[in-house]
N, C-alpha and C positions, 0 to 999 in steps of 0.2 A: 504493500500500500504506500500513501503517499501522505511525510507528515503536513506539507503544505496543503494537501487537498483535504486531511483531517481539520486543520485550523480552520481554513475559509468555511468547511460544513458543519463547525462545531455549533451546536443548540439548534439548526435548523429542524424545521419540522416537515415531514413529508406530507404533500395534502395531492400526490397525484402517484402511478406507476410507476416504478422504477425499472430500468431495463439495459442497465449500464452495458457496452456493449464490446468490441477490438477495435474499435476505432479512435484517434487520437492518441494521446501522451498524457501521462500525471507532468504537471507542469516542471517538478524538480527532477523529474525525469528525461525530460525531450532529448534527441541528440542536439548537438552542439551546433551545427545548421540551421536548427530550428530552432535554438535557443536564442538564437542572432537575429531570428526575425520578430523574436517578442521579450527580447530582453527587457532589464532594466540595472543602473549603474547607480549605485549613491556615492555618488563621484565627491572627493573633497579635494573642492577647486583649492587650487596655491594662488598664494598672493601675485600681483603684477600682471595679472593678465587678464582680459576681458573674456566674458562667456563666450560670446561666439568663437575667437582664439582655442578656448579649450575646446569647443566642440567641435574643431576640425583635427586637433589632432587624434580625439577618440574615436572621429569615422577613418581619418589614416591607419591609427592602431589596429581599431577593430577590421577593418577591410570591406566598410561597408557604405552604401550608396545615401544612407540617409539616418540621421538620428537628429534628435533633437529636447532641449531641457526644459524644465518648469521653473521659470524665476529667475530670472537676471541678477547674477551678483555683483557690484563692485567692481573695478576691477582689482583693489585692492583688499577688497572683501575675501574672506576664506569660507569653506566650510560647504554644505551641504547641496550641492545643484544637483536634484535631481535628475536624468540621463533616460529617456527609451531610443531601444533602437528599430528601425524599420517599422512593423505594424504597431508597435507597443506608443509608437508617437502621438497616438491616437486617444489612449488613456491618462494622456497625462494631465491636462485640464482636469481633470477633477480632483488632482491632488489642491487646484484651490478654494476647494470647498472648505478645506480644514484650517488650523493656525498654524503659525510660523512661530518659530522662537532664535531668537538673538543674544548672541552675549557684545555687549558695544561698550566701548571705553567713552566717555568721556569729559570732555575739558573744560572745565569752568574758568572763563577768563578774569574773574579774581573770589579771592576769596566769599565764601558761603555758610551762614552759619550751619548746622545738621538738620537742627530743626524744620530751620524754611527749606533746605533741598528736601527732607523727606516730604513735608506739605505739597508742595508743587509736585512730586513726585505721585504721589497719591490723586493730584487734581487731574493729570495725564491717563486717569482707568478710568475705561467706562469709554463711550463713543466721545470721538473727538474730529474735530473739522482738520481737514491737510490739503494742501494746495501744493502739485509735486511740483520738485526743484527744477531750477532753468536747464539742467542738466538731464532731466528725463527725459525718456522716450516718449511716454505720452502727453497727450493734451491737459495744458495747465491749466484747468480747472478746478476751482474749491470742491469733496468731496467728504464724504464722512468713510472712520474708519473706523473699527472695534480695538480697544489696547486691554486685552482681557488679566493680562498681570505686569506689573514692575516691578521689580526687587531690587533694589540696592545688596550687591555680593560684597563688596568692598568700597576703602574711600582709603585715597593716598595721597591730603592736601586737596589740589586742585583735580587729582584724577578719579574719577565714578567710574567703575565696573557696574554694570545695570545686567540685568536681566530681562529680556521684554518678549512678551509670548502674545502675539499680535494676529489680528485679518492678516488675511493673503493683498497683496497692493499697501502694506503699509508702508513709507519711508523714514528707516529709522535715523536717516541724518537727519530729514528734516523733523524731527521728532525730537532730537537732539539738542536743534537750534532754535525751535517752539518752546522748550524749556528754559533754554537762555533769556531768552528772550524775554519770558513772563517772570525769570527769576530779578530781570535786572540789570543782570552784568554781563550777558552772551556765554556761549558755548557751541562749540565743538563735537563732533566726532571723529576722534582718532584713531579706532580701531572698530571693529565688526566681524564677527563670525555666526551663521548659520546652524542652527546643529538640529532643525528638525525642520520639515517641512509634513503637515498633516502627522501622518502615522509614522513618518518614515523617519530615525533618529539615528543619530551618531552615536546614542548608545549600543543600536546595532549593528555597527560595524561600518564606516565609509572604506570609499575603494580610492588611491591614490592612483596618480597617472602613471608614475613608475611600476606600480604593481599590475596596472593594466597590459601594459606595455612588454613586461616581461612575464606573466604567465601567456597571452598570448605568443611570445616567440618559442615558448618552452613548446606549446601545445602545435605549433607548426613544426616544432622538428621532434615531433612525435614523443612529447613527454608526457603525454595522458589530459585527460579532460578535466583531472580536479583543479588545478590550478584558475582554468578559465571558468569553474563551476563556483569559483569561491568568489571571485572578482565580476563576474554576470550572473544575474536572478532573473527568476522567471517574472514577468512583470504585474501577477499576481501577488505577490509578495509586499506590492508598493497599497493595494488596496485594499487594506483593514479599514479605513475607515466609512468604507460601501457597505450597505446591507447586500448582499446576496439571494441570488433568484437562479434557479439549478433548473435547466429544462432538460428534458428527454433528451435522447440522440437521435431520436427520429425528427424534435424543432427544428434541432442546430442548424442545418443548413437554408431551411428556407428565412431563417435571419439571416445571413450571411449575405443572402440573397437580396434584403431590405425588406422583408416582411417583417409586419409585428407579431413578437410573442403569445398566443392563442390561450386561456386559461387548460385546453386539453391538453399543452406541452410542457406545463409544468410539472416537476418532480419535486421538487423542494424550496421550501421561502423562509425567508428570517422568520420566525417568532411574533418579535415586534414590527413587522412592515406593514405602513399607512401607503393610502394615497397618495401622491404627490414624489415620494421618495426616492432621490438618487440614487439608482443598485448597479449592481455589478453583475452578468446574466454568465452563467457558468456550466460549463457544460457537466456531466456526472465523472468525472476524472479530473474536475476543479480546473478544467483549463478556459480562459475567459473568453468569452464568447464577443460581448458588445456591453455597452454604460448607456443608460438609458432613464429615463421613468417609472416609476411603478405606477398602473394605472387601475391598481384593486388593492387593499389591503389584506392583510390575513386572514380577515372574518370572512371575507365576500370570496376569496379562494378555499376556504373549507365548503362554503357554500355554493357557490357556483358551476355550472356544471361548461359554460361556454363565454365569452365574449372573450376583450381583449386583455389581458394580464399586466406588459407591458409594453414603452414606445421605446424604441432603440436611436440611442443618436449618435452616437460614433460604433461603426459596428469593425472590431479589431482582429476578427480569425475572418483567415481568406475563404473565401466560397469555395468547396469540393473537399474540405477537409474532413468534412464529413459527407458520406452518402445522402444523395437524394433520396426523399422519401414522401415528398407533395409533386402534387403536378400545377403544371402552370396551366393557365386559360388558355384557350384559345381564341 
């Protein structure tokens, strides 16, 4: 069995046949081929160099036609840029559904007593207005943002170590120079590191470019697959924070295909799943199918005998990877 396809099914409840069948891969299983076209990399970018920079050199490493990240770091930023390769690109938007956390240094341009820095500190949680810097990509527009924690980790004089666990699209410079500002005396950000994006954490291990770099040359001159197996994840791995939606093997492919999920092709649903709800549609060997909608909750699927389950809107496994098993109209 497969501990990845354990986790994603864990607490699910079956409210349809199950029929698991030899077709596909358990995701921590796939060959390495195929591990390439649905990868995923929790790359921990090095200082000095802009995202897109790294992510030419991780299609040169990897030897592949297209990848692409979630979240633009810095370029002196470090730390957590998430990575899919090939079909997995597809998945990666929904890592901004979740929070982001940062550890940021910074600089208070004169003295502060404790007191008023933790005050203002505290006045920064909760939804706050941010207007991105003239340095950004996007359109500089006043917008609201969520700063769901700040911590003060340390203080050395003029330097704050902070903690900030934030919306996806926050700027934690300018977030930085927002508190300056209301404190009085200006500030700075002089350092920034990433360490989690959504589910994905650097307590689970990030992959360096050098380690990219050199298990792939090992795994080209025939040094075995673990190397590359340790350094690329199947890209299921990046979505714990999706409910899950398990359809039959006879569904899978007429998604694939761009049809919607049918309540007959359900095998299994979260527990708790509402209407409305962001999931993650998996095939019964936990390999991901498409990110989509839920368009029944769990009551209406123990109950329901037909209509629509859910709407697929990025659909990530190629068409014929599983057998046909619907016919098309004529």
């Amino acid at each position: 069995m497969s501990a990845l396809r354990d986790k994603i099914f864990h607490g699910l409840e079956v409210v349809g046949e199950e029929s698991e069948g030899e077709h596909g891969h358990f995701p921590d299983a796939r060959p390495v081929e195929e591990l390439m076209r649905y990868g995923f990399i929790p790359l921990d970018k090095p200082a000095g160099q802009p995202s897109h920079q790294v992510m030419a050199w991780v299609r040169q490493i990897l030897g592949v036609s297209r990848a692409g990240h979630s979240g633009t770091l810095d370029p002196q930023a470090t730390g957590l840029l998430p990575i899919g390769i090939n079909e997995a690109t597809k998945a990666l938007t929904t890592l901004l559904i979740g929070p982001k956390q940062y550890y940021t240094v910074m600089r208070l341009h004169s003295p502060v007593p404790e007191a008023e820095l933790d005050a203002v500190l505290s006045e920064f949680v909760g939804e706050i207005y941010q207007r991105p810097p003239q340095r950004s990509s996007v359109r500089r527009v006043t917008r609201t943002k969520a700063i769901y924690r700040m911590e003060k980790v340390s203080r050395s004089g003029n330097l704050v170590l902070l903690r900030v666990l934030c919306q996806a699209g926050t700027y934690v410079r300018k977030l930085v120079y927002d508190m300056g500002e209301v404190l009085g005396v200006g500030a700075t950000m002089v350092e920034l590191r990433r360490t989690r994006v959504s589910d994905v954490s650097e307590e689970g291990g990030l992959v360096r470019l050098h380690e990219l770099a050199l298990s792939m040359r090992r795994y080209r001159e025939g040094g075995g697959e673990e190397g590359v197996r340790k350094v690329v994840w199947p890209i299921e791995s990046a979505l714990g924070h999706l409910k899950p939606l398990v359809a039959k093997d006879s569904a899978v492919d007429s998604v694939c295909h761009g049809a919607q999920l049918a309540v007959p092709g359900v095998a299994r649903a979260h527990a708790e799943l509402s209407t409305g709800d962001t999931v993650a549609l998996y095939t019964q060997k936990g390999e991901l199918v498409a990110v989509g909608q839920a368009l029944l909750g769990i009551q209406e699927l123990r109950e329901v005998q037909k209509g629509l389950a859910m709407k697929a809107g990025r659909v990530i496994m190629r068409a014929g990877t599983y057998p046909k098993e619907w016919k098309s109209s004529d």
